[in-house]
Every structure is written in structure tokens, then in C-alpha cells.
C-alpha angles and dihedrals in degrees: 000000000000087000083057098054089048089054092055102046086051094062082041075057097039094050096233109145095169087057095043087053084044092066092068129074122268085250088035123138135221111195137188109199091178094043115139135222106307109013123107107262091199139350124212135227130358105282091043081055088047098055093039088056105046108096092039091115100054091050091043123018103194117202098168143034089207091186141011138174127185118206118191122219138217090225113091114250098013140113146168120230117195112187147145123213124207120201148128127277099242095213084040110038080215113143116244145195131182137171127227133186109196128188095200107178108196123192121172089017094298144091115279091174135348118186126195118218107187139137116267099190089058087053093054087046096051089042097044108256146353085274093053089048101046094038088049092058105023090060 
């Protein structure tokens, strides 16, 4: 698992969108359980994540992974990611860093569920506002 979630944050790096919504199944979900009004709280199937994800890395353009910590689990198939990307706000050019904890449970080599736990309020923050945030993932 922790070479899963490697893997991930490598295409995150790469900037390849189309490979990071590859890595769930075809009925796979993404949630988002401290989403706020107006912001999507999950998306479902891989195309649906595909879509959703497209236009990521003209919003962030992510440059580090500057920590990362893998847990185990005692649960088949799941793992928690804690990480913190560092980047650049594409519209901006201010620098940002933000911190995720992600519970991605992976069966038949793909993501089941992955579910996002970050801080809405430090997006909106980083993006200048509530309205920047919610227009930048609800277009």
C-alpha cells in the first residue's frame, strides 16, 4: 500500500490528472466528508473523478510533497496518507501549502474510496476567498 500511495503522489507531482483518476475503479468514489456549501461532498466513478480532476493543475501547480507519512491499517486494503503539498497558486503566483489526510481503501489494485479529508477554510485562504474556491471546483 505504501507503494500505492507513492505512486499517487508522483502523478500529484507529474501533473497527470488523467493517470491520478486512472488509479480508481471504474465504480470507484472520491469523497469529501468536510466539504463546505457549495462544494462538491463526493464524486462518483472514474470518469466523474476524471472530469472533476482535469483542470487541478491550473488551479495548483504542485512542485513538492514537503511531508508524508504512511499508517497501516489493520483493515485489509486501507491505508492513511498523511501529506502536505507545496506549490504555487496558478491565477496568483502565491506560493501554497496545504496539508491532507486521505483513507484510501484499494481493492483489485484500484481505489474503492478515497476520501479527502482537508481544510476548506486553508484552500479559500490560499485561493483568495470562499467564491474563488467554490467557483474553481464546482466549473
Amino acid at each position: 500500500m505504501r507503494d500505492f500511495v507513492e505512486h499517487a503522489l508522483e502523478l500529484l507531482l507529474k501533473h497527470d490528472m488523467t493517470g491520478f483518476a486512472g488509479l480508481w475503479a471504474e465504480d470507484g468514489v472520491l469523497e469529501f466528508p468536510f466539504a463546505g456549501p457549495g462544494y462538491p461532498k463526493r464524486v462518483e466513478g472514474r470518469d466523474a473523478i476524471r472530469e472533476y480532476l482535469r483542470d487541478y493543475p491550473n488551479l495548483l501547480d504542485i512542485r513538492e510533497i514537503t511531508a508524508k507519512t504512511v499508517h497501516e491499517t489493520t483493515e485489509p486494503g486501507v491505508v492513511v496518507a498523511e501529506f502536505t503539498a507545496a506549490g504555487v497558486v496558478v491565477a496568483t503566483q502565491r506560493p501554497y501549502e496545504l496539508s491532507y489526510i486521505a483513507v484510501i481503501t484499494v481493492e483489485d489494485g484500484a481505489i474503492r474510496t478515497y476520501r479527502d479529508y482537508w481544510s476548506p477554510q486553508a484552500a479559500a485562504e490560499i485561493l483568495g476567498g470562499v467564491d474563488a474556491l467554490t467557483a474553481a471546483f464546482s466549473d
